[in-house]
C-alpha positions as protocol buffer text, in pm:
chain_id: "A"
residue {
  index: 1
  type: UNK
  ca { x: -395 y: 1033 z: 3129 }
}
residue {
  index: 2
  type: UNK
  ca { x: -654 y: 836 z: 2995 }
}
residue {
  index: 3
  type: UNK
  ca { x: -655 y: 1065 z: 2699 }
}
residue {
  index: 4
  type: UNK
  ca { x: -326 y: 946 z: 2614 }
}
residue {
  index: 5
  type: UNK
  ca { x: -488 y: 540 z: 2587 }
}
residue {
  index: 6
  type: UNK
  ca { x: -751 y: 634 z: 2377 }
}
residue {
  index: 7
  type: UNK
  ca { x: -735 y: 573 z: 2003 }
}
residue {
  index: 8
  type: UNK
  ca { x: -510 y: 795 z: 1803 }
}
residue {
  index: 9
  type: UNK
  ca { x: -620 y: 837 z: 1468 }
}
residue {
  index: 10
  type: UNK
  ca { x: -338 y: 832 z: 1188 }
}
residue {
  index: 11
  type: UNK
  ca { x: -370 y: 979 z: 823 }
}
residue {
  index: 12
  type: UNK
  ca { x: -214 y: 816 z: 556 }
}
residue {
  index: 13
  type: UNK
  ca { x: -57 y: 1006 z: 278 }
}
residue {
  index: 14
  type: UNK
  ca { x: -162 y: 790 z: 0 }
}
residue {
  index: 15
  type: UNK
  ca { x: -514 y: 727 z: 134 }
}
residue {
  index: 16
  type: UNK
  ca { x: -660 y: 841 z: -174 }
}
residue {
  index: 17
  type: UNK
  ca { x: -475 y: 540 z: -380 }
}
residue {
  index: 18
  type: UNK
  ca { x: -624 y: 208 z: -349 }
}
residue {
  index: 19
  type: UNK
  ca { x: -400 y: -74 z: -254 }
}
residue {
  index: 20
  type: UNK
  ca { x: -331 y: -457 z: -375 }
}
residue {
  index: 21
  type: UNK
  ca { x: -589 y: -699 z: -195 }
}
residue {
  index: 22
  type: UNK
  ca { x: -360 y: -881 z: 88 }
}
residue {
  index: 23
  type: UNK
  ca { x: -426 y: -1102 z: 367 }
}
residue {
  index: 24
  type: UNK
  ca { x: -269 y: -1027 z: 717 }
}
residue {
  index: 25
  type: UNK
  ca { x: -117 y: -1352 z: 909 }
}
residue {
  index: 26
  type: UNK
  ca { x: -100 y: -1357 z: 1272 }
}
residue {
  index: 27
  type: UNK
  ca { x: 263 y: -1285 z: 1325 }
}
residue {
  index: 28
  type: UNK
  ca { x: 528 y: -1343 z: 1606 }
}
residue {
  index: 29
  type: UNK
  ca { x: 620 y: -1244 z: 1918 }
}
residue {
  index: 30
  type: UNK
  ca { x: 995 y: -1348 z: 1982 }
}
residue {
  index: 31
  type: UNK
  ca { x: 1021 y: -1168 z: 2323 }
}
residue {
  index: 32
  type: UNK
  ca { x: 1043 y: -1397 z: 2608 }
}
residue {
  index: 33
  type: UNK
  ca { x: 907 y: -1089 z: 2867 }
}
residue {
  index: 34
  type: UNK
  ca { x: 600 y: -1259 z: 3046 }
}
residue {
  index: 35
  type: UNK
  ca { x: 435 y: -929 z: 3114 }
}
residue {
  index: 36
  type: UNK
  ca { x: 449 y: -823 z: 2768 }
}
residue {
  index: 37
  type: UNK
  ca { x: 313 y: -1177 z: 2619 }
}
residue {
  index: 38
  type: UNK
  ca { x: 39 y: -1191 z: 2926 }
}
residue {
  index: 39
  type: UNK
  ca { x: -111 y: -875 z: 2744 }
}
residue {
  index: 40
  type: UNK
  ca { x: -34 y: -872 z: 2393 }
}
residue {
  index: 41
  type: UNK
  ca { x: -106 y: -1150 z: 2150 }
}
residue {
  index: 42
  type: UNK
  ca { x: -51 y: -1222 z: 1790 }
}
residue {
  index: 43
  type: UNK
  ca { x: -429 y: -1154 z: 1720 }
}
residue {
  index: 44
  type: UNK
  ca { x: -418 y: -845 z: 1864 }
}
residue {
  index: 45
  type: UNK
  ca { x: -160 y: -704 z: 1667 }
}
residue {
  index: 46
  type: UNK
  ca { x: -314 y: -881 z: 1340 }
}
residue {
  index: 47
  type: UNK
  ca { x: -637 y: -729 z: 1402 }
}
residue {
  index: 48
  type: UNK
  ca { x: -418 y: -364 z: 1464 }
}
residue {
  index: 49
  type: UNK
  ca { x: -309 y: -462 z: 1109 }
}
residue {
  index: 50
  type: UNK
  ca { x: -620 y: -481 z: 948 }
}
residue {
  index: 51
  type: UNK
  ca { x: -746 y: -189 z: 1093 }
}
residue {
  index: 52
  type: UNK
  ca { x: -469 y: 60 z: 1006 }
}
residue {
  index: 53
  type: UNK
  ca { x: -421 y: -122 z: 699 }
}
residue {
  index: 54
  type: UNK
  ca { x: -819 y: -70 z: 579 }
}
residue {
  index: 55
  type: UNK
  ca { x: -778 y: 288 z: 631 }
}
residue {
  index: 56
  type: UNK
  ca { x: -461 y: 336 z: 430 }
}
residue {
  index: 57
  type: UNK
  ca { x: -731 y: 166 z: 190 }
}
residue {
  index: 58
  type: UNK
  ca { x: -562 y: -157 z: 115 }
}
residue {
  index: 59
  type: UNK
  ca { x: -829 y: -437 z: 20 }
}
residue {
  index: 60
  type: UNK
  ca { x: -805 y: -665 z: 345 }
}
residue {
  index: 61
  type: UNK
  ca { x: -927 y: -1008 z: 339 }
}
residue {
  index: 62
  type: UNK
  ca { x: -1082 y: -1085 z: 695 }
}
residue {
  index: 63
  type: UNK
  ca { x: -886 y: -1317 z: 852 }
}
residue {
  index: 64
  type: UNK
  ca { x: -1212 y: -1497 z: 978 }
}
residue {
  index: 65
  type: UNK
  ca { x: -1308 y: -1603 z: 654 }
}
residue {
  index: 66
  type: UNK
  ca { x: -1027 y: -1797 z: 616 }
}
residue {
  index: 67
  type: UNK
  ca { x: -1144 y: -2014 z: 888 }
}
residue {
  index: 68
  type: UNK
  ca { x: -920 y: -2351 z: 938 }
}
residue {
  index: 69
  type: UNK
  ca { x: -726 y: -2256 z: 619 }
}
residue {
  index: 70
  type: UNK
  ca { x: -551 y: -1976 z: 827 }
}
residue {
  index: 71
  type: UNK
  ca { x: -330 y: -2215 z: 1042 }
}
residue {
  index: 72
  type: UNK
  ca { x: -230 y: -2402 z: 688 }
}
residue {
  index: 73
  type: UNK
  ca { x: -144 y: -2040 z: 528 }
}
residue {
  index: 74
  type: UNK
  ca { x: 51 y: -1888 z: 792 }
}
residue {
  index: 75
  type: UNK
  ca { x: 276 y: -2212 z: 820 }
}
residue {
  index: 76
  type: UNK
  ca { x: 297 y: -2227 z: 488 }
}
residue {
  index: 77
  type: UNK
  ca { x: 437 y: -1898 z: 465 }
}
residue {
  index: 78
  type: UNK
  ca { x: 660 y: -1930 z: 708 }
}
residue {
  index: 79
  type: UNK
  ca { x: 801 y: -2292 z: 613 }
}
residue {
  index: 80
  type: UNK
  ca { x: 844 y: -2132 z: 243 }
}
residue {
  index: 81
  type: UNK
  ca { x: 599 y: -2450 z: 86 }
}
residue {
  index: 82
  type: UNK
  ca { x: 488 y: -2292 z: -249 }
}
residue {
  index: 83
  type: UNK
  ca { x: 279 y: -2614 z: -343 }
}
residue {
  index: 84
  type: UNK
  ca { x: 84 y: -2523 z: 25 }
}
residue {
  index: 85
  type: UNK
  ca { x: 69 y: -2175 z: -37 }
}
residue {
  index: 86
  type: UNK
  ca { x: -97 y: -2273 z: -429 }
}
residue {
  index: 87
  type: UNK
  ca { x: -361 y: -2454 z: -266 }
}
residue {
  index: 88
  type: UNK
  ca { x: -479 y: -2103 z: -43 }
}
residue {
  index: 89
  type: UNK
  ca { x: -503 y: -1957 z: -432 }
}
residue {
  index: 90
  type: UNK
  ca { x: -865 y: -2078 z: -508 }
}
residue {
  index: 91
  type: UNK
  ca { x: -1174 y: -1956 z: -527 }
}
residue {
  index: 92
  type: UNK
  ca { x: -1242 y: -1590 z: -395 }
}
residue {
  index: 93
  type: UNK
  ca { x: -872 y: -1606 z: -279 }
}
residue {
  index: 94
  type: UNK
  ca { x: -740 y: -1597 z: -647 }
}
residue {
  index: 95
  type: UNK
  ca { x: -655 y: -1269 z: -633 }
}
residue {
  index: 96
  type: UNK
  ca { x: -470 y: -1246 z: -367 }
}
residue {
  index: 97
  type: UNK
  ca { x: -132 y: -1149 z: -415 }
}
residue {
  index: 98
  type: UNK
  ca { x: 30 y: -1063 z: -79 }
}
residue {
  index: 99
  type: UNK
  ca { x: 47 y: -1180 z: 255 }
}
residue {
  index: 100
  type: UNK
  ca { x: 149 y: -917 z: 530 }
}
residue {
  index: 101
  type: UNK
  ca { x: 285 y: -1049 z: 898 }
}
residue {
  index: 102
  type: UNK
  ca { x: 364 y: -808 z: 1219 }
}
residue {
  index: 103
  type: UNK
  ca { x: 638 y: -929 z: 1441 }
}
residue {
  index: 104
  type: UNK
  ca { x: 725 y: -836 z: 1764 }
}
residue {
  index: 105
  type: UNK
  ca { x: 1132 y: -848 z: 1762 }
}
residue {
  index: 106
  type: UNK
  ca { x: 1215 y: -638 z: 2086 }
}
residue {
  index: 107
  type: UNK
  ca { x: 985 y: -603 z: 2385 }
}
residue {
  index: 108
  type: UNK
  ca { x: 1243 y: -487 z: 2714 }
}
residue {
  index: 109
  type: UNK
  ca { x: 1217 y: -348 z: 2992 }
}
residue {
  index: 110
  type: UNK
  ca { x: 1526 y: -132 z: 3004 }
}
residue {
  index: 111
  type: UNK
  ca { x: 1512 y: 53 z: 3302 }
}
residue {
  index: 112
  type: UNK
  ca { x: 1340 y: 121 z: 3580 }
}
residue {
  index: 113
  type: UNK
  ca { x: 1339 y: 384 z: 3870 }
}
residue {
  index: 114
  type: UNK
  ca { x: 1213 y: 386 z: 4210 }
}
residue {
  index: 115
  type: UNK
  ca { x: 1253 y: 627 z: 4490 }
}
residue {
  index: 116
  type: UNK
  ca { x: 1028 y: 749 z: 4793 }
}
residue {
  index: 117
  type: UNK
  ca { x: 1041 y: 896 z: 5167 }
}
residue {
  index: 118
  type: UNK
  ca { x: 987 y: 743 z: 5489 }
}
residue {
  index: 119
  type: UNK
  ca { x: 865 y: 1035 z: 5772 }
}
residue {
  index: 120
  type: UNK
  ca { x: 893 y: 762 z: 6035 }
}
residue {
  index: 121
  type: UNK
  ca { x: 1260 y: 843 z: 6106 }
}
residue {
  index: 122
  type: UNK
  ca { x: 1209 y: 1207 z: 6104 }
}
residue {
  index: 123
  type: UNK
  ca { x: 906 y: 1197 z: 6324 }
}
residue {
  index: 124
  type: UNK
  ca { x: 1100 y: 1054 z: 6625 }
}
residue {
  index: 125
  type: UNK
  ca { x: 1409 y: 1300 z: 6598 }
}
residue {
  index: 126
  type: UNK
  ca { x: 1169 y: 1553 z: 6623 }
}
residue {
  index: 127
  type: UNK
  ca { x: 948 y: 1429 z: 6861 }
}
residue {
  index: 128
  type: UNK
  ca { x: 1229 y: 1339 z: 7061 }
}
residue {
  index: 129
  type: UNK
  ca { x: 1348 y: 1702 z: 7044 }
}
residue {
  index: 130
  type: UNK
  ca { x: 1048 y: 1872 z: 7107 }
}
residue {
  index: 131
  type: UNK
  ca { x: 894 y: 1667 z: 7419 }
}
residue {
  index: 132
  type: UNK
  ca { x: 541 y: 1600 z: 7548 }
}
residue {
  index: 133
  type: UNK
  ca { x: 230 y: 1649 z: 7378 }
}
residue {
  index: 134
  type: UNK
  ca { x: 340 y: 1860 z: 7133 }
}
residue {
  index: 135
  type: UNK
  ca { x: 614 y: 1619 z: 7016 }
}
residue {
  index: 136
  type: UNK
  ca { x: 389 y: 1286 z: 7063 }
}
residue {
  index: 137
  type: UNK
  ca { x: 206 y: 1476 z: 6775 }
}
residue {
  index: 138
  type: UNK
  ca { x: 480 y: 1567 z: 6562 }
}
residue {
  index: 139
  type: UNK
  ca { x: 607 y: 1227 z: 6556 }
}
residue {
  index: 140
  type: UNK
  ca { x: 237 y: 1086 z: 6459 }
}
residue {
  index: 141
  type: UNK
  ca { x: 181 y: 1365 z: 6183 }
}
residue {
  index: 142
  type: UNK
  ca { x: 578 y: 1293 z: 6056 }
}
residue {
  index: 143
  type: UNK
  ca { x: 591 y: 959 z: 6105 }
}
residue {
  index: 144
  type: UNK
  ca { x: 281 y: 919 z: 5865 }
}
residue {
  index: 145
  type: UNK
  ca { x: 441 y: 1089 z: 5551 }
}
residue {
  index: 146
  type: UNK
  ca { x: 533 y: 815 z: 5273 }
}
residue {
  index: 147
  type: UNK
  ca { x: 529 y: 910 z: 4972 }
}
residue {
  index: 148
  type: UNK
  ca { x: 675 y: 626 z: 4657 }
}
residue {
  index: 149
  type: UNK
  ca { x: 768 y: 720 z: 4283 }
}
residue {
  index: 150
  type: UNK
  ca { x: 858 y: 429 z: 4079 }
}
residue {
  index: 151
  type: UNK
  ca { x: 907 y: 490 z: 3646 }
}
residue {
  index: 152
  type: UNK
  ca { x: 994 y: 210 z: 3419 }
}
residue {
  index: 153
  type: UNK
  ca { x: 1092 y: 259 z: 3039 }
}
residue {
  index: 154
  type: UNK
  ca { x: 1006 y: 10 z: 2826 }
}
residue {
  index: 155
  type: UNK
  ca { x: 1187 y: -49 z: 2409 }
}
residue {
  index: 156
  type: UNK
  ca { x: 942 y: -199 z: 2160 }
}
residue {
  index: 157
  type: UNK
  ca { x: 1042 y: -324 z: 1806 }
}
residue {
  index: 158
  type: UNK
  ca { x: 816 y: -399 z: 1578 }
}
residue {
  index: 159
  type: UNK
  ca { x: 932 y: -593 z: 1216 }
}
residue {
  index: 160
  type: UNK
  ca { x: 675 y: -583 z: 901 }
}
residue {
  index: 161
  type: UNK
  ca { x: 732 y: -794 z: 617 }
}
residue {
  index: 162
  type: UNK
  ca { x: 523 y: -862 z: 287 }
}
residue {
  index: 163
  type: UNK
  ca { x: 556 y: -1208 z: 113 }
}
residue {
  index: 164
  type: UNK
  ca { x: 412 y: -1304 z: -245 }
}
residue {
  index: 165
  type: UNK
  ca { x: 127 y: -1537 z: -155 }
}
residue {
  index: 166
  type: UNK
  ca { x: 203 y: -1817 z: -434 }
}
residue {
  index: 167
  type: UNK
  ca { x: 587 y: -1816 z: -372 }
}
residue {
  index: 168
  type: UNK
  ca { x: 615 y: -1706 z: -22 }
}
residue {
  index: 169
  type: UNK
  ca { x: 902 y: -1477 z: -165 }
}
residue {
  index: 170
  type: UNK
  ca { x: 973 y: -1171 z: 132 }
}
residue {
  index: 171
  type: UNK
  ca { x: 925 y: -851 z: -111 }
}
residue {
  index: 172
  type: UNK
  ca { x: 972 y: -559 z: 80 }
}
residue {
  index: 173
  type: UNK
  ca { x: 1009 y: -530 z: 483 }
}
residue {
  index: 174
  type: UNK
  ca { x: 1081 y: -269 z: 732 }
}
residue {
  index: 175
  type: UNK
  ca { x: 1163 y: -202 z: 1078 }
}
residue {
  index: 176
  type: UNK
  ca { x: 1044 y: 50 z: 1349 }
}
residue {
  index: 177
  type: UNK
  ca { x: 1139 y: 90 z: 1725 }
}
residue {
  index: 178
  type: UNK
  ca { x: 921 y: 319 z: 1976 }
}
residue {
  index: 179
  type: UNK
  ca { x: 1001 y: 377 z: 2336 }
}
residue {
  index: 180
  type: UNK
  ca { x: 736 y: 410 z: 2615 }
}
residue {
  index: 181
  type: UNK
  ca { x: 766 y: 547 z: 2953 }
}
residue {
  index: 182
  type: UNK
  ca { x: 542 y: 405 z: 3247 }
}
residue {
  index: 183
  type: UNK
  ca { x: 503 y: 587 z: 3595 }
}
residue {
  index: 184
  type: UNK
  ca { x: 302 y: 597 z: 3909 }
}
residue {
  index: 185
  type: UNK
  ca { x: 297 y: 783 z: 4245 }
}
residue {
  index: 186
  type: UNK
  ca { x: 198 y: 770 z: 4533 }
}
residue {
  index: 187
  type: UNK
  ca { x: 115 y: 961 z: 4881 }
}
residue {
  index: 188
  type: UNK
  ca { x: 1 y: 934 z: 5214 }
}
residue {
  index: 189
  type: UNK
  ca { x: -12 y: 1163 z: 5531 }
}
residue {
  index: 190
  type: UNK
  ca { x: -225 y: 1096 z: 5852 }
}
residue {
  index: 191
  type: UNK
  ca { x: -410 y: 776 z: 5688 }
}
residue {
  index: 192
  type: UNK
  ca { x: -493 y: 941 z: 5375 }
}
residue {
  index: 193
  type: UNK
  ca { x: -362 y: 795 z: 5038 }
}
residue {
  index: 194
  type: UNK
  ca { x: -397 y: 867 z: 4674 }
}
residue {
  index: 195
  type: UNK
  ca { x: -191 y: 746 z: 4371 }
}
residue {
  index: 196
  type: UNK
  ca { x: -171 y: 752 z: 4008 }
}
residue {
  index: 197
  type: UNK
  ca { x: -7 y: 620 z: 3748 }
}
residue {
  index: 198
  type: UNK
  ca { x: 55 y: 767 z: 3376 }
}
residue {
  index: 199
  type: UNK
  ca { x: 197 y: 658 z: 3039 }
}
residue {
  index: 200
  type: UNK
  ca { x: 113 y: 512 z: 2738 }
}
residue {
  index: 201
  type: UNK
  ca { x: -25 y: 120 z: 2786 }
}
residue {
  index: 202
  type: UNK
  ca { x: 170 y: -153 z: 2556 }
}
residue {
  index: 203
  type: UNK
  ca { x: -155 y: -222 z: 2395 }
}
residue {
  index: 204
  type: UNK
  ca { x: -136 y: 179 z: 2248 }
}
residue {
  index: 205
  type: UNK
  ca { x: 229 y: 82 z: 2166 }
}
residue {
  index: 206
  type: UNK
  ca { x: 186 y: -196 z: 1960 }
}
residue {
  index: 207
  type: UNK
  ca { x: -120 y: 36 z: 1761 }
}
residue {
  index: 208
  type: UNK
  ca { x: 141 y: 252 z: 1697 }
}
residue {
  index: 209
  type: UNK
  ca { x: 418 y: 38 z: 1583 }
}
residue {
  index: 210
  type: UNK
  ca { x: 198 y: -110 z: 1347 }
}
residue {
  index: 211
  type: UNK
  ca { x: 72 y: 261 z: 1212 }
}
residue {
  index: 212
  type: UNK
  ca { x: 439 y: 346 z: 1153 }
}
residue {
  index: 213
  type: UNK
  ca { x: 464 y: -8 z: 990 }
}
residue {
  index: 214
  type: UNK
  ca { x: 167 y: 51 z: 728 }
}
residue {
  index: 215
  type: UNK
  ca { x: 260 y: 459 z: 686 }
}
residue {
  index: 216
  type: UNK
  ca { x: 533 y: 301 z: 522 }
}
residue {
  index: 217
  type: UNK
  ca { x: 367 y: 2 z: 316 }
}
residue {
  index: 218
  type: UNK
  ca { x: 128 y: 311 z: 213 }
}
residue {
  index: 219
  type: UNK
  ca { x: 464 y: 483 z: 69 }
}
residue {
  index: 220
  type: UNK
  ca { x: 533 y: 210 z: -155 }
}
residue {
  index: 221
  type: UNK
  ca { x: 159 y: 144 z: -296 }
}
């Protein structure tokens, strides 16, 4: 299980080709699901960006050398302001000519299963049934059975787009969905418990999303 959290390295096809120099704005996350937003931020999936993006071998301006400028860029961008947008063109920015933002469209928790067993009911039937010693100790051994298995499914949907970084102009964009199952279970019998709990995280999700996202910017270097 904790294979399946640990980095999973993606080759891109067009690797080999180097890409445009671009700058990678902290995008949004339009889901209003509070466990999704308590663990995933804009950031994160920015820096995701960069990452994948670097390996496809785009030329990625660090998003910490922008400094203050970064807040002006990205609402810029967003608000469409060419003459704000002009002003980001200086200097060792001049050659930047695109500006690529991750958005989180979808984040839902679709469904979610839970079912488990009780022994306490059991145990006193048969205790009841079988008398005396012997059925004082089958209701304590049955009546300490519980076991709980719970599963949620979760529907992630991730939205790229690429903007020219003088006009603010949305040149190419794509969309990619991804579905991610979560589970745990647990048992105990005669005051000894154990559990555990499988899937891939939302932080893993995301990573993914965004290497489908620039697998497909890499197609159209």
């Amino acid at each position: 299980m904790a294979d399946k959290q640990m980095y999973q390295s993606c080759e891109y096809a067009n690797a080999n080709v180097k890409g445009p120099v671009l700058v990678v704005l902290p995008g949004k996350i339009k889901s209003n699901n509070a466990t999704f937003i308590q663990r995933i931020t804009a950031n994160n999936i920015a820096d995701y960006g960069e990452l994948e993006l670097g390996k496809a071998n785009f030329r990625v301006l660090e998003r910490s050398q922008l400094g203050p400028l970064l807040n002006e860029l990205t609402l810029a961008a967003n608000m469409g302001n060419a003459a704000g947008l002009r002003k980001f063109k200086k200097g060792k920015f001049k050659t930047t000519k695109w500006l690529v933002e991750f958005d989180i469209l979808k984040a839902e928790k679709v469904a979610h299963v839970n079912h488990g067993f009780d022994g306490r009911a059991l145990g006193s039937i048969l205790g009841s049934l079988v008398g005396g010693t012997e059925g004082r100790v089958s209701n304590t051994a049955m009546g300490s059975i519980k076991t709980d298995d719970s599963a949620g499914i979760w529907i992630i949907g991730m939205r790229y787009k690429v903007m020219n970084a003088s006009t603010s102009e949305q040149v190419t964009t794509g969309y990619f969905e991804d579905k991610m199952e979560l589970g745990k279970q647990g048992t105990s019998i005669l005051g000894v418990s154990g559990s555990q709990a499988g899937g891939v995280t939302l932080d893993a999700m995301v990573q993914r999303l965004v290497q489908q996202a620039v697998a497909d910017l890499d197609r159209k270097k």
